[in-house]
C-alpha positions in Angstrom: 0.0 0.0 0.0 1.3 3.2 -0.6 1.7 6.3 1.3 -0.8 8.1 -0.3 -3.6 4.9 0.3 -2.6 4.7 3.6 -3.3 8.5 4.5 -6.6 8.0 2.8 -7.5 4.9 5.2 -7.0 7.3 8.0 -8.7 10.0 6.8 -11.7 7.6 6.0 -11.3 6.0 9.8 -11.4 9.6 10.5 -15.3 10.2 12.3 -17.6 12.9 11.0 -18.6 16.1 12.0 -21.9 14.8 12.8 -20.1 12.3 14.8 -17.6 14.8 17.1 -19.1 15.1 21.0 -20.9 18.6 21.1 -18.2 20.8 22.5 -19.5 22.5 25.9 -21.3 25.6 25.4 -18.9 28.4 26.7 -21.9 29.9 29.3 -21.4 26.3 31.3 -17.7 26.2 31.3 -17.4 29.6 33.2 -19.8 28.6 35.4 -18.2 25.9 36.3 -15.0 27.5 36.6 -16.1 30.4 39.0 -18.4 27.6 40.9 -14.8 26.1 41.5 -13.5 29.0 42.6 -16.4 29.7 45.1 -16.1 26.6 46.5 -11.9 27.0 46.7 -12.7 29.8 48.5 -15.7 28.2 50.9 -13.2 25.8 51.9 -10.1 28.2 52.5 -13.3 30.2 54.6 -13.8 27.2 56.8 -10.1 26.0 57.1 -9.3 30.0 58.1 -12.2 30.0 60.7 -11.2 26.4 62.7 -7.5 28.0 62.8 -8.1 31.4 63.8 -11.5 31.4 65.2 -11.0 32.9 69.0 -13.1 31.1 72.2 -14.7 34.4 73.4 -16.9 37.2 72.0 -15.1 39.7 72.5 -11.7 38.3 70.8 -14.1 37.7 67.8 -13.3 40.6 65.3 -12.5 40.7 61.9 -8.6 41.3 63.4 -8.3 38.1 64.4 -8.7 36.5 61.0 -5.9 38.5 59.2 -2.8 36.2 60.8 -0.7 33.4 59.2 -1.9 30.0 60.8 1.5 28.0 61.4 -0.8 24.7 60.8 -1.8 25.7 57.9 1.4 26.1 56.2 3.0 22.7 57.9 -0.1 21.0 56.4 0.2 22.0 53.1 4.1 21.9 52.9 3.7 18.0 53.8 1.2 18.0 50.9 3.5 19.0 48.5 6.0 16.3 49.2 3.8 13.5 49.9 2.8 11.2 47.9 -0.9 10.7 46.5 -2.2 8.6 49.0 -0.1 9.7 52.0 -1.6 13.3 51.1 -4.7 12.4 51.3 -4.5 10.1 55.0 -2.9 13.4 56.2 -5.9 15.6 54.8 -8.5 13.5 56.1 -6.7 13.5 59.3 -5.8 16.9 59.9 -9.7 18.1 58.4 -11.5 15.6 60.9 -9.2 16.8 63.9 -10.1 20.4 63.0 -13.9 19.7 62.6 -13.6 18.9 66.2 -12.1 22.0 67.0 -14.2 24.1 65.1 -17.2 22.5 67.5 -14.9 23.0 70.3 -14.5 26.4 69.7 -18.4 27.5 68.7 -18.9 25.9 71.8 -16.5 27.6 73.7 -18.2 31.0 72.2 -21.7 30.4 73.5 -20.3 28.6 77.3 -18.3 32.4 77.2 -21.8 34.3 76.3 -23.6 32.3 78.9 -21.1 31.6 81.4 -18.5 33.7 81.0 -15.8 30.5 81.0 -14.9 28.1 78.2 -16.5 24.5 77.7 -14.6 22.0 79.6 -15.1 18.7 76.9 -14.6 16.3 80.2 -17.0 17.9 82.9 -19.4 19.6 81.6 -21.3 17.2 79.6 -24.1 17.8 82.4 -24.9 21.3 81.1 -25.7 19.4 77.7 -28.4 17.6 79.5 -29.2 20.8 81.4 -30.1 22.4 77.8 -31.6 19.2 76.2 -34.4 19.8 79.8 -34.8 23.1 78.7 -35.8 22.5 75.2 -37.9 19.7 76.6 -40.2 22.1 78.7 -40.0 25.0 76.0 -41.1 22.9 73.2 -42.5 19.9 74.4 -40.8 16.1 74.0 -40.6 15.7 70.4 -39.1 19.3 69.8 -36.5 18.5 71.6 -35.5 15.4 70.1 -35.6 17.6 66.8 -33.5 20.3 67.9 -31.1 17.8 69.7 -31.2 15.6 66.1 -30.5 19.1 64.3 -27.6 20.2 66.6 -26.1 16.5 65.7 -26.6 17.1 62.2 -24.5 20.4 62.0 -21.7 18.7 64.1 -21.5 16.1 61.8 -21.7 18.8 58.6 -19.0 21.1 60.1 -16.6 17.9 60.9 -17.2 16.3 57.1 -17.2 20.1 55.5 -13.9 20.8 57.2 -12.4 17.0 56.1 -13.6 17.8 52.6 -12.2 21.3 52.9 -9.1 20.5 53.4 -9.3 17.5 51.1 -9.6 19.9 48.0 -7.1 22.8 49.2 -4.1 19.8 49.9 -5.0 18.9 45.9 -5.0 22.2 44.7 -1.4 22.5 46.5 0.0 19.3 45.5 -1.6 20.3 41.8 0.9 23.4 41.6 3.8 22.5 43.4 6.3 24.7 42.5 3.7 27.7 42.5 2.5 26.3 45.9 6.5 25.6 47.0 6.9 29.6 46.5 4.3 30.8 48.4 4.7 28.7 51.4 8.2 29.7 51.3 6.9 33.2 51.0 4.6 32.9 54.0 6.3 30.8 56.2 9.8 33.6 56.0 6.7 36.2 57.3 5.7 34.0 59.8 8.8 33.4 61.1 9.8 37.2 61.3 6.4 38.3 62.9 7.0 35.4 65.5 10.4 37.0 66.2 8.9 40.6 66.4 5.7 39.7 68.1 3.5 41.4 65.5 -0.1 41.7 67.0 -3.2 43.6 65.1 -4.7 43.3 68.6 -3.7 42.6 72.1 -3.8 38.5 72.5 -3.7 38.1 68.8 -0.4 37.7 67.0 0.1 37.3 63.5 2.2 34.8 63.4 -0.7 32.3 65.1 -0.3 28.7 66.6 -4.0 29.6 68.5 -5.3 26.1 67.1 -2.5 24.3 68.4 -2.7 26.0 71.7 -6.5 25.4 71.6 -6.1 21.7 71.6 -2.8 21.6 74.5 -4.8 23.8 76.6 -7.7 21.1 76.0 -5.5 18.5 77.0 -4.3 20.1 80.0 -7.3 20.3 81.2 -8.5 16.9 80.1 -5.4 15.7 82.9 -6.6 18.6 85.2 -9.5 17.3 85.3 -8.7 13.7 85.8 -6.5 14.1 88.9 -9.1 16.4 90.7 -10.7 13.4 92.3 -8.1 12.8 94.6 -7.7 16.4 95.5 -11.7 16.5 96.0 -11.5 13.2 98.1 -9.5 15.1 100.4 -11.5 18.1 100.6 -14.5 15.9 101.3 -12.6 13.7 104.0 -11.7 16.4 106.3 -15.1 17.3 107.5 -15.7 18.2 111.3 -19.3 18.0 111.6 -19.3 14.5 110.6 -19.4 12.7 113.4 -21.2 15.8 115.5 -24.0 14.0 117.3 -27.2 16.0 116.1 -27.8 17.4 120.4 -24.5 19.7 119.7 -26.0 20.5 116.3 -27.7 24.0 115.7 -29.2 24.5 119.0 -29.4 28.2 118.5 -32.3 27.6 116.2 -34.0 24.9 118.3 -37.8 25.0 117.7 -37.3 27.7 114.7 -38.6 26.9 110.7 -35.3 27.5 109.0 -36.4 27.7 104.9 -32.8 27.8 103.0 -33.6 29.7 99.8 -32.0 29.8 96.5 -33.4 32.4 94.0 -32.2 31.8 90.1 -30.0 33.9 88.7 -30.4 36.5 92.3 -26.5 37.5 90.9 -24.9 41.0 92.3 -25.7 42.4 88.8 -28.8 42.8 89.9 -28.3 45.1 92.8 -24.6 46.8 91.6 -23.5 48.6 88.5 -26.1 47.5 86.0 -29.1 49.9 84.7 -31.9 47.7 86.5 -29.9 47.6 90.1 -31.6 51.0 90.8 -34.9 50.0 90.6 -34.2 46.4 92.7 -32.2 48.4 95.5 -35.5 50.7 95.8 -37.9 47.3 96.3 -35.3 45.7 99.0 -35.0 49.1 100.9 -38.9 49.2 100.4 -39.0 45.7 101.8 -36.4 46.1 104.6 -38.8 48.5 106.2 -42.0 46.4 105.8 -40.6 43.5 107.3 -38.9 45.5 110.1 -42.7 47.2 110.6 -43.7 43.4 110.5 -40.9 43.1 113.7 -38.5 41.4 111.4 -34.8 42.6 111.1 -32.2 41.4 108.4 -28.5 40.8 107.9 -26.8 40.8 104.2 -23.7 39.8 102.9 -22.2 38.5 99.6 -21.0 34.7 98.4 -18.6 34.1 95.7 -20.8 31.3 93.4 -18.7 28.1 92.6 -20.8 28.8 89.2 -21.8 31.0 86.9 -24.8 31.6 84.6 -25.6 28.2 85.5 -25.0 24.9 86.6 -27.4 25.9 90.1 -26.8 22.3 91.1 -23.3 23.4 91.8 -24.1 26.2 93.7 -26.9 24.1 96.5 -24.6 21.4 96.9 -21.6 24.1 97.3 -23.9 25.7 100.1 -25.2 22.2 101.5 -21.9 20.8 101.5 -19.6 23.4 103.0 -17.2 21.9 99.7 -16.1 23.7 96.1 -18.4 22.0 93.7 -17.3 23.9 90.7 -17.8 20.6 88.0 -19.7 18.1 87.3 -17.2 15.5 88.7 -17.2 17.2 92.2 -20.5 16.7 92.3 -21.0 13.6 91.0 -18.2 12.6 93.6 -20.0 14.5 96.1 -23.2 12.6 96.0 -21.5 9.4 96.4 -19.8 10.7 99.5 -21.2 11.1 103.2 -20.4 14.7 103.7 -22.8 16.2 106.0 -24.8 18.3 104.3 -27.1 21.1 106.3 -30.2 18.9 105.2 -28.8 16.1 107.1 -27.2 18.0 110.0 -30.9 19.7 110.3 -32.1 15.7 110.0 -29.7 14.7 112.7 -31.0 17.3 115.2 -34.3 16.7 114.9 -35.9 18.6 112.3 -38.4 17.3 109.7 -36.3 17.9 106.7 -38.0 18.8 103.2 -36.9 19.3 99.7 -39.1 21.8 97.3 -37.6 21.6 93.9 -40.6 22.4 91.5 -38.5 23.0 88.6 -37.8 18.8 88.9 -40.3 17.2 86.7 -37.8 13.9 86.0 -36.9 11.0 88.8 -34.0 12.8 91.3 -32.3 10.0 93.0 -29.4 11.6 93.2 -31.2 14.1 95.9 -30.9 11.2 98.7 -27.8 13.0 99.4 -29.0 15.4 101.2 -31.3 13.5 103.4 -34.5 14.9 103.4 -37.5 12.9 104.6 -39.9 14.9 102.2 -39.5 15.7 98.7 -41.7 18.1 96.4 -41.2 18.4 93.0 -43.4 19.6 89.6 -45.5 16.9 90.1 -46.4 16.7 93.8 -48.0 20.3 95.3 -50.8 19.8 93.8 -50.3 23.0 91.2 -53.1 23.4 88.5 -52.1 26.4 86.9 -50.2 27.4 83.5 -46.3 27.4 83.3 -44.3 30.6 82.8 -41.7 30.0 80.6 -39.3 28.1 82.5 -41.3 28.0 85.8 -43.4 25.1 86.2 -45.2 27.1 89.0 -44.7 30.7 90.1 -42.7 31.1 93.2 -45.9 32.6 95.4 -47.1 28.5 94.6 -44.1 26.8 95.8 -44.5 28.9 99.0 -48.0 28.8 99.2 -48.0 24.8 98.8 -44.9 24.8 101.4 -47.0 26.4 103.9 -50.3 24.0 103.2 -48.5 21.2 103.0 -46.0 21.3 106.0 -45.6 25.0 107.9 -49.4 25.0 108.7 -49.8 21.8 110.5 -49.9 22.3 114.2 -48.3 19.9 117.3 -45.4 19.2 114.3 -41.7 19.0 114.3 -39.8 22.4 113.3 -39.4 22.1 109.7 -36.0 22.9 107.6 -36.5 23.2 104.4 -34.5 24.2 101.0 -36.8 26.0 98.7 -35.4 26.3 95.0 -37.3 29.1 93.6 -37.6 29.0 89.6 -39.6 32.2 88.6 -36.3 34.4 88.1 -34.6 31.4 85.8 -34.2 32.5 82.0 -35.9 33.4 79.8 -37.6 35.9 82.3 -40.4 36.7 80.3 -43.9 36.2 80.7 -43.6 35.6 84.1 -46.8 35.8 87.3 -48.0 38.4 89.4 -48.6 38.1 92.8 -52.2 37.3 94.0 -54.0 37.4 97.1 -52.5 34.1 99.3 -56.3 33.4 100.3 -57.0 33.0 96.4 -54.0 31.1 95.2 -55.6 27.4 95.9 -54.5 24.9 93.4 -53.2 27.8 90.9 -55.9 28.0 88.2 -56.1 31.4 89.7 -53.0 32.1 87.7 -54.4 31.0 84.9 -57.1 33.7 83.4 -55.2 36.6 84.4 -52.9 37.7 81.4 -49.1 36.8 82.3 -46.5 39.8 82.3 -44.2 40.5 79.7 -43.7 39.4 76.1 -43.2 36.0 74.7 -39.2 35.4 74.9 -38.9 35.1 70.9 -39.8 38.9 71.1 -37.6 39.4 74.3 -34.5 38.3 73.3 -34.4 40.2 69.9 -32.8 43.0 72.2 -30.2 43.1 75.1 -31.9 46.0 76.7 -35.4 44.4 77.2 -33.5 41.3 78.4 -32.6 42.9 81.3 -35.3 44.7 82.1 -37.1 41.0 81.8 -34.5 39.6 84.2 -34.9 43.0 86.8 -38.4 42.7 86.8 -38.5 38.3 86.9 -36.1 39.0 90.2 -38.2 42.2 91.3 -41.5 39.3 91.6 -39.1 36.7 93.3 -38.1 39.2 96.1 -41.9 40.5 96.5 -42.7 36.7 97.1 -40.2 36.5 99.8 -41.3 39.8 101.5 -44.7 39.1 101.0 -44.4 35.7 102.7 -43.1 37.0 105.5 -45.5 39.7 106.0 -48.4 37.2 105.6 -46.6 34.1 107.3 -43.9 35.1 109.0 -44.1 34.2 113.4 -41.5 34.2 115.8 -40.1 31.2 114.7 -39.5 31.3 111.1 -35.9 31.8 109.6 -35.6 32.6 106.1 -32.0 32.4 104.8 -31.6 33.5 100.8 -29.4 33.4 98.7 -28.5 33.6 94.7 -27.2 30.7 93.4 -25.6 32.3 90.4 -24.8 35.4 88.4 -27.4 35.9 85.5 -26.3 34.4 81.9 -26.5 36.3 79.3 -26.6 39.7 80.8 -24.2 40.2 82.6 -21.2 41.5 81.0 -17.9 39.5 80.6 -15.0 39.9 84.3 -17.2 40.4 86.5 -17.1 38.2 90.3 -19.5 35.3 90.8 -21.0 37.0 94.3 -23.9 36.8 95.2 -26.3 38.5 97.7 -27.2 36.1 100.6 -29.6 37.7 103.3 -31.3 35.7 106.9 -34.2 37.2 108.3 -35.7 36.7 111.0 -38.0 38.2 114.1 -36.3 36.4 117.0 -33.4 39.2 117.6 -31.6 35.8 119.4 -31.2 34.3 116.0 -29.2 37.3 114.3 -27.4 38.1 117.6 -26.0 34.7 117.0 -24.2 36.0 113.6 -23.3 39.6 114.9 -19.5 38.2 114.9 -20.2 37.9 110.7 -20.0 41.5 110.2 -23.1 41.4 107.7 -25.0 44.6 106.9 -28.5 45.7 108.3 -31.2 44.9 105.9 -32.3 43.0 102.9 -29.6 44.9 100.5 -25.7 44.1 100.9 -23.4 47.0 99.5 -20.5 47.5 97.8 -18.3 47.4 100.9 -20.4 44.1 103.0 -18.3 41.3 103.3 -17.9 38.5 101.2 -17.3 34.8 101.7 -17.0 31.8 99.4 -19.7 29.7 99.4 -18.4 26.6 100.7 -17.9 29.1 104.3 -21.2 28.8 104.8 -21.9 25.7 106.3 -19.3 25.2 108.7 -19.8 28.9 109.9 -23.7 28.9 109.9 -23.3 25.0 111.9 -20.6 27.3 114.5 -22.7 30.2 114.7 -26.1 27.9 116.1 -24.2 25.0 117.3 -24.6 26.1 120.9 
């Protein structure tokens, strides 16, 4: 065959116009091009934000996402020189490990908005419980399950996005590898000098940044932290020297008296000191000082520095019951499993009728045999009829309404102690009761027709400002109810000790103390004679200058004080 034959066979193997693939239209091909450079970017986004992102609010500018992430470049220096699938073991790796940390941190963000302190990911698994109750009661059983099932789902989306984000930017580097080689070269030289220099663009925030790598040692550390506390704890709890008191050298100062330990939510110093609503509370608890002192009571104030903040009140009673630092969930757990004395018991041992009123419980609470109470009330046993009020199962006139029915009224009885947990104050602070007549207040339906104060919290919590005048006026009704109880109630043998358990989330603003205010009233001038040595101030309002103790003082100076 010759040369010219065989160039015609080729030509005539050759396929046809008709027979060419259509060629893509040029429209698709640039939108395909910038829809890859979207997504580049996406992923460079998210990388950017699990490196750099800061754990509080106020660290979280636009500042602190211009630095040079050192893990970044190591990363994508190994992808270069790594083979295929090496480079992709280490991107699937390293995008995983900073999905976690990208959780980490949001969560860190909103523990710091509530409770002014990062997440601890070994302890503090109990506030995720906490919340999952809290969605339970705002939006009923199967809400909850949703909103839990929806969290889930965006953990598991920002873990995959990151793994595929850094999938596709380790390709695209090991795609242009000696473009990639130069600027790696580039930015690793900068991050080296600004190291050296200490560059910041704002105090805290260098640009030459390691803040992810930090983030997960400073995890770890308290990871180990928190695994050797036990044995310090066990300690703590050993030395006790009330346990083996025998209950006739326990609290005979108060022999025959109704002592009703109170804990009001959220009752934090923001609410009486240097905030815009303190004004308006330190006007009702002067108001109140003089109608209890017209009702023959007197007062004594002081402050307690919370083991919590924003939250966690479990921490906070057992802190006070205990006369120990419950500051985790650990402590507490450890706690409960312990025989500490707490008040409850010592009360128990010396021959009080002991009684627990919890009415935000609507769950089981066998942990509460701790304490030692004979009687327990929670949502479920007072009887209440009425509506809820956001959080509240039951406004706190109820709870001390049903208190008095059910125990304080009976006559020929043992004194009673009781700790009252008092839930109308508790977030979201809006709609919340009015007080009522006691005489009318029967099985609470009366609390039902009347139109509850305030806006729903949806329309609340749009802004700061009518947060906290929901939270000022939610503690303003809690303090009436523990004035007007008095007034009503109130003989020569009640005692009423409150307390806050916590500072308020949300509103209060970031570095400010855990205190407190923590007040005992009563009309017996024997009983506060008892405490004179304290130092506390006259009257239902603590100031700037009363003195303050940490909370795990109390019990072993309130069992001193009465033990005679």
């Amino acid at each position: 065959m010759s040369p010219f034959t065989r160039f015609r066979s080729r030509r005539a193997s050759a396929p046809s116009a008709d027979e060419l693939p259509d060629a893509e239209p040029p429209a698709r091909t640039r939108v395909r091009r910038v829809a890859a450079v979207m997504l580049t970017v996406a992923a460079a986004l998210l990388v950017l934000f699990g490196l750099l992102a800061p754990i509080t609010l106020a660290a979280l500018t636009p500042a602190a996402f211009l630095r040079l992430p050192v893990e970044a470049l190591v990363v994508a220096a190994l992808a270069v020189v790594l083979p295929p699938r090496w480079r992709r073991v280490l991107a699937v790796a390293a995008g995983a490990v900073l999905g976690v940390l990208t959780v980490l941190k949001v969560t860190d963000l909103g523990f710091d908005e509530v409770l002014s302190r990062p997440f601890d990911p070994i302890l503090d698994w109990s506030f995720v419980s906490a919340g999952l109750d809290f969605l339970a009661g705002e939006l009923g059983g199967p809400g909850s399950i949703a909103a839990a099932a929806g969290v889930a789902a965006v953990i598991l989306a920002v873990v995959v996005g990151t793994t595929l984000a850094v999938l596709r930017l380790t390709r695209l580097a090991a795609g242009r590898r000696t473009g990639s080689t130069r600027v790696i070269a580039v930015l690793g030289v900068a991050w080296i000098a600004c190291a050296v220099t200490g560059v910041e663009l704002a105090p805290g925030q260098p640009v030459a940044s390691r803040s992810a790598t930090n983030f997960a040692y400073a995890d770890l550390r308290q990871a180990r932290t928190d695994l050797n506390d036990s044995q310090e704890f066990a300690d703590q709890l050993a030395a006790d020297p009330f346990r083996a008191t025998p209950g006739g050298r326990l609290l005979n100062g108060l022999r025959g008296k109704d002592v009703l330990l109170t804990f009001v939510e959220s009752y934090g110093q923001f609410a009486i000191q240097g905030s815009d609503i303190a004004p308006a509370i330190d006007k009702q608890l002067d108001a109140g000082t003089a109608t209890l002192r017209d009702a023959g009571f007197s007062a004594r104030s002081a402050f307690l520095d919370s083991s919590t903040f924003g939250g966690g009140s479990w921490l906070a009673h057992s802190t006070v019951q205990s006369g120990a630092w419950v500051d985790n969930q650990q402590r507490y757990n450890n706690l409960l499993a312990s025989d500490r004395l707490s008040l409850t018991r010592a009360f128990g041992r010396a021959g009080w009728k002991t009684v627990q009123d919890v009415p935000a419980h609507t769950q089981p609470w066998p942990e509460g045999k701790y304490y030692g109470f004979e009687q327990y009330y929670d949502a479920h046993g007072v009887g209440y009829r009425g509506p809820g009020f956001a959080y509240a199962t039951m406004p706190d006139q109820y709870t001390f309404s049903a208190l008095q029915r059910n125990e304080l009224a009976a006559k020929d009885r043992r004194p009673v102690m009781a700790e009252i947990d008092l839930v109308s104050s508790h977030a979201p602070w809006s709609p919340r009761p009015s007080l009522v007549d006691w005489n009318k207040v029967g099985d609470g339906s009366v609390f039902g027709p009347m139109p509850a104060a305030g806006e729903a919290p949806e329309s609340v919590w749009r802004d700061p400002d009518r947060i906290r005048a929901a939270y000022g006026a939610a503690i303003r009704y809690s303090l009436d109810t523990l004035v007007s109880y008095l007034k009503t109630y109130g003989t020569e043998n009640t005692v009423l000790i409150f307390l806050g358990d916590h500072q308020p989330p949300v509103v209060t603003p970031p570095g400010v103390s855990h205190q407190v205010p923590v007040t005992i009233v009563a009309k017996d001038p024997a009983v506060l004679d008892r405490i004179s040595s304290w130092h506390w101030q006259d009257g239902l309002r603590p100031s700037p200058a009363a003195p303050v103790w940490r909370m795990d003082a109390f019990r072993d100076r309130f069992l001193t004080a009465f033990a005679k």
